[in-house]
Structure formats: structure tokens, C-alpha cells
VOLUMVEX-813588 format. One record per residue: y, x negated, z negated of N, C-alpha, C in turn; residue in one letter. Coordinates in steps of 0.05 Angstrom, whole numbers, plus 5000, padded with zeros to 4 digits. Layout:
N
YXZYXZYXZa...
This chain:
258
242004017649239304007661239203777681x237103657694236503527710237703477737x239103657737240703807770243703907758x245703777764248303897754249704047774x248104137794248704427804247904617793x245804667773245704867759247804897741x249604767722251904927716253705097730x254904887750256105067768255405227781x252905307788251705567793252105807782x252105757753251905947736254705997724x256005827726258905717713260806007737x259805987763261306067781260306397789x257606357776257206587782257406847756x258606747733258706747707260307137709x262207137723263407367721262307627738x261107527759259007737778255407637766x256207647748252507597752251507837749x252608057742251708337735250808457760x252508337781252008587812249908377823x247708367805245908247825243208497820x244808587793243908887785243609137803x241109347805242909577809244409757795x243409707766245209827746244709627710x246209417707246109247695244509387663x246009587657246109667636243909787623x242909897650239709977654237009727652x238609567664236709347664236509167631x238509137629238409117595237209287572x236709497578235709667559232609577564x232209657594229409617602227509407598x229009157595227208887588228008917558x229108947541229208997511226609177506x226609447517224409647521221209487518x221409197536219109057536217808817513x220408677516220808467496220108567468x220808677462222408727428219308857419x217609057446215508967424212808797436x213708727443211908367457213008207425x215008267423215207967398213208197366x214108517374213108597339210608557344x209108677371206608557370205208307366x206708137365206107827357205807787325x208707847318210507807294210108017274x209808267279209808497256212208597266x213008777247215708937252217908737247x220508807253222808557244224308667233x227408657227227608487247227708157247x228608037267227007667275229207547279x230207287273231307087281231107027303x232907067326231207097351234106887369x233006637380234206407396233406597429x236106687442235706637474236706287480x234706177497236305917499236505887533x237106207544237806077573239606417570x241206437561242606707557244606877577x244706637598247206727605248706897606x249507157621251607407608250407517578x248307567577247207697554244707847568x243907937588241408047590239908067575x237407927569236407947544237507997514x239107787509240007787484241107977464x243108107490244808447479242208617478x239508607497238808837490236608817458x236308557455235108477427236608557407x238308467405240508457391240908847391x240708907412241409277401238809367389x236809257396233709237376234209287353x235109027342235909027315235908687304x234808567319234408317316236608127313x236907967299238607747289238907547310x240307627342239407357359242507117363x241907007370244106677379242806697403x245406607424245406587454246206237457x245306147475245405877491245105997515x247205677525246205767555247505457567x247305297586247805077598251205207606x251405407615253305507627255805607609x257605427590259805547579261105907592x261905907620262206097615260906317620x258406307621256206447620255606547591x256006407575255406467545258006517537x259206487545263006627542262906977540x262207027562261407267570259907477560x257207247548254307487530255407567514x258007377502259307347474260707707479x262407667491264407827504263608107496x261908057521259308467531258408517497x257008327485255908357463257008637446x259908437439262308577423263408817444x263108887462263709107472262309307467x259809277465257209387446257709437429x259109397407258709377377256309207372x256109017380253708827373255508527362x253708277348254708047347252007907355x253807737368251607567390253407217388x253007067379254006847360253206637388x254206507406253706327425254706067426x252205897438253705657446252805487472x255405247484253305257508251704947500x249205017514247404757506246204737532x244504537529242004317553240304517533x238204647546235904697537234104457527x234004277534232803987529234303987498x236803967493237803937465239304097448x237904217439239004497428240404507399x243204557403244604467377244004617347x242304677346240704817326239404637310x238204737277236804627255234004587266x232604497249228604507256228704747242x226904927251224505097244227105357232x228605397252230205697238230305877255x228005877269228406157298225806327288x225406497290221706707291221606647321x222806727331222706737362224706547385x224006447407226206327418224906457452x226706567464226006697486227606457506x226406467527227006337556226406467572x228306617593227206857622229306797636x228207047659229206967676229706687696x226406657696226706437715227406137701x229406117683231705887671229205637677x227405587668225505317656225505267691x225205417710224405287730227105077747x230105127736230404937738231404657729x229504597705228404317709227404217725x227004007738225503957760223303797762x222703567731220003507734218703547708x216803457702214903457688216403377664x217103157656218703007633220503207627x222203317647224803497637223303827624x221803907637220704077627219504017594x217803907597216803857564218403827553x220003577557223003587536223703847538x225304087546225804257548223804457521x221804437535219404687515219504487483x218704197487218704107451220304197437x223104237447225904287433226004567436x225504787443225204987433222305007408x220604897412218504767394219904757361x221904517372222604477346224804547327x226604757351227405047332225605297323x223605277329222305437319220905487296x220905617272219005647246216105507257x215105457242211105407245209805677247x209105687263207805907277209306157290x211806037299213606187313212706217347x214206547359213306547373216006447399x215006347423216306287454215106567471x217806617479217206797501217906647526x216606637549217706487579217506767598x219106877609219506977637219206777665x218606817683218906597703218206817725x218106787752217106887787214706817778x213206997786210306937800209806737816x210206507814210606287834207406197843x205006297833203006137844203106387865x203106607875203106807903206206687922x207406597902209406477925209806167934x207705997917207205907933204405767949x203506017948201806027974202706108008x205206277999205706438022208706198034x210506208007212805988020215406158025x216306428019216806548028219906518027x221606528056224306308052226406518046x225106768040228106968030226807188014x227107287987226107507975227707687981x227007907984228308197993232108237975x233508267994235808307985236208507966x239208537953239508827937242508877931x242609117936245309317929245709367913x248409357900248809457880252309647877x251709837871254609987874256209937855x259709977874261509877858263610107866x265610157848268110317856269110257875x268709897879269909847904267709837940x266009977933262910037954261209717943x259909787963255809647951257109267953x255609217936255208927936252708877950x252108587964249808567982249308387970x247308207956246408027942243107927959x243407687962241307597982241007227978x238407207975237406837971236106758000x236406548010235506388032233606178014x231006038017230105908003229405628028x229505488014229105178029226605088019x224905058031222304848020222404578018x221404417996221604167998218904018012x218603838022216703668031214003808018x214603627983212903707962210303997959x212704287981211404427978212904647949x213704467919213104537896216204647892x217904437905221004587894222904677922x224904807920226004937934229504957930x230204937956233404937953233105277951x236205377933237005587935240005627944x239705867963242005937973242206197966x244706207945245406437938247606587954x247606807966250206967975250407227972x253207307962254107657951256407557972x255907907989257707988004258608307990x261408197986263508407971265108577987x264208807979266908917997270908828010x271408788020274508708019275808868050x275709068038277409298061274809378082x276209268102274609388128272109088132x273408958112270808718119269208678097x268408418088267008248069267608038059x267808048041267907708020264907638017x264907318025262507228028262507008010x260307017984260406847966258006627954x258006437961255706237966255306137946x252806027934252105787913248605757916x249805437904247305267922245505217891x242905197892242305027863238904987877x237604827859234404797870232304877843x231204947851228105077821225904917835x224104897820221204857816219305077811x218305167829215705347831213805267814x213905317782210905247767209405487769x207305337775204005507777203305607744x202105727748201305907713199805617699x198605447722196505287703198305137706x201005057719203104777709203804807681x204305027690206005197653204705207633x201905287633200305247612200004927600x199404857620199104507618201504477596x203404447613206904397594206404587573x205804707566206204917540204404747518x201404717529200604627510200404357506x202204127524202903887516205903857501x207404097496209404117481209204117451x206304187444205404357418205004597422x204704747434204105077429201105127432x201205277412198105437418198405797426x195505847422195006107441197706227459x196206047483198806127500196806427524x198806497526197706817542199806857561x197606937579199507047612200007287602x202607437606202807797600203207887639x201808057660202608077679205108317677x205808327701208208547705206808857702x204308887715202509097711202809167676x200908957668201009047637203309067619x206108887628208608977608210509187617x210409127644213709347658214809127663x215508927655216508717657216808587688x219608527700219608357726217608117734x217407957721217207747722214707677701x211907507704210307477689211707347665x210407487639211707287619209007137605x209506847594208506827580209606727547x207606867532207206747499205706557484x207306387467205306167451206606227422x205606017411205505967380206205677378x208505617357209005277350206605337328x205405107334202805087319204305017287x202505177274203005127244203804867229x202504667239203104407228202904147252x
């Protein structure tokens, strides 16, 4: 990506990314619960050829994949996609990974039904160019008239407000709670933001304190639309959190038929 702190972000955070969970396993069922029929309602029943191309441990992917769906994981982050691989098969699932640039995705033209992107991932690209490159190339793994799922923050309420820390979270461990907490930096711009990541781990009577730095771009619903439909996509749709269950607004398009 644009920023080669995002590997190592994810690279390092590759083996704890789960305790950012309060119960990982829960949370995987639960966005599958959403997804899987966000895509039949698009697509019909499946199951779908289904591209995660920001995968990292497997969140999405394992819970598609226990759907029934046929998915492939990417992720910028080798051992991030090391991992989905891993959990997958602990599952009894197969989850087939590789690590890629979302911008160049080592994949054929037109062999996905579906290519999902959540969890935030698109925002960090950081401009305009990296983004579209980004969305064409899931574009152009996609069948003709395939569908894109995007997850992302509600970023046009945040940034109106600016807000330099979202609410921390616990998560329990045999070894007591994990404390997981972001500091956010504003840029000049207003539009992008340093991130400061830290998990404080239990270690006896104290804490292990564990840092990583990376920056996103706050796109507005109408940036995103814009980029969606200068990528190629048609009928693109806001889904809110109200209407799916879903964290995070998602939106859906279509690679236009021809």
C-alpha cells in the first residue's frame, strides 16, 4: 500500500489481533450472520466464489467460508494471511491464501462472484489514485456483474467531530483482561490521521505495553461513492449499521456487465 507502515502494523500485530475482540469467535460468526446474506440477497442462494482481499487473521473469511462459500484470503500482511490460513484449518474449513497489494491482486480476470473488503482496510490507502487503483483491481477480479462488499468507520460523523481516541476495550484472557486502546492524530488536511495503536497485557503484577503506529484516510460516503463509481461499479448502496447489525457502514456495487 501507499504507506509501508501498514505491513508492519499488521505483520506485528498478526498474532494478537484477536484480543482486540471481546470474544473473537463470536465476532466471526456474527459478521458472517450479516454478510453471507447481504451477498444471497444480491446474488441468489450460493454457494459464491468469494475473494477477501484485506483478510487478515480470517475474520470475515472463516466465517464465509463456514457459510459455505468457496472463499481465497489476501492480505498485504504475510503473516496475517499465515494465520487466516492456520484458524481456518482449525475449523475444519479451507481457506487458500496469499499475501498481496490490494492495488495488485495475484488473481485471473473475472473469477470472483464476490470480493469483500472490511474492516476499515481501503482507508489505508491514502490518496485518491491509490484508492481507485485499489477498487479497479478488485473490479477486475470480479465476474461482470459481480458483487464488492466495502466495510469502512462511519467517517463522515467522525469527521465532523475529530475525535482523537475511540472508546477502549477488554478482552479476557486466562492470563486476565487485555486493554486495547487508539490515540488518533489529525492531519492539517483535516481528512487523514495518524494511528496509535496500544494493548496493555497482563505480565504479573504489571503490564506489557504494546505500540504500533500506521495512518488511514477518513473517506466520506460521497468520497467513496465518487471512487466506486470512477472504478466501474454500478448500483452502489450505503447498508447502515441500524439496517444490517453490522459494525461498520457497508457498502455494495456491481462490476458493470460490460
Amino acid at each position: 500500500m501507499s504507506d509501508p507502515s501498514v505491513r508492519r502494523f499488521y505483520d506485528d500485530m498478526a498474532t494478537e489481533y484477536h484480543l482486540i475482540f471481546p470474544d473473537w469467535d463470536t465476532s466471526i460468526a456474527r459478521q458472517a450472520s450479516v454478510l453471507d446474506p447481504l451477498i444471497q440477497g444480491h446474488l441468489g442462494a450460493g454457494p459464491r466464489r468469494v475473494l477477501d482481499c484485506s483478510c487478515g487473521i480470517g475474520t470475515q473469511a472463516i466465517g464465509l467460508a463456514g457459510a459455505g462459500h468457496q472463499v481465497v484470503g489476501s492480505d498485504l500482511s504475510p503473516r496475517a494471511a499465515a494465520r487466516a490460513a492456520v484458524e481456518a484449518a482449525s475449523r475444519g474449513l479451507r481457506l487458500p491464501v496469499a499475501a498481496a497489494d490490494m492495488r495488485q491482486l495475484p488473481f485471473a480476470a473475472s473469477v470472483f462472484d464476490v470480493v469483500v473488503c472490511a474492516d476499515n482496510s481501503l482507508a489505508h490507502l491514502l490518496s485518491e489514485q491509490d484508492v481507485i487503483a485499489g477498487l479497479r483491481d478488485m473490479g477486475r477480479v470480479l465476474r461482470p456483474d459481480g458483487l464488492l462488499v466495502l466495510t469502512v468507520r462511519g467517517y463522515d460523523e467522525i469527521r465532523a467531530s475529530r475525535p482523537t481516541a475511540p472508546p477502549p476495550r477488554a478482552t479476557a484472557t486466562p492470563e486476565g483482561r487485555v486493554i486495547t486502546f487508539q490515540l488518533w492524530h489529525w492531519h492539517e488536511d483535516g481528512e487523514h490521521y495518524d494511528l496509535e495503536h496500544f494493548q496493555l497485557v497482563p505480565a504479573g503484577d504489571t503490564w506489557s505495553v504494546r505500540t504500533r503506529h500506521t495512518t488511514s484516510w477518513a473517506l466520506t460516503r460521497a468520497q467513496l461513492t465518487g471512487f466506486v463509481a470512477e472504478a466501474g461499479f454500478t448500483d452502489v448502496v450505503w447498508h447502515t449499521p441500524d439496517s444490517t447489525g453490522f459494525y461498520q457502514p457497508v457498502l455494495t456495487a456491481r462490476r458493470a456487465s460490460r
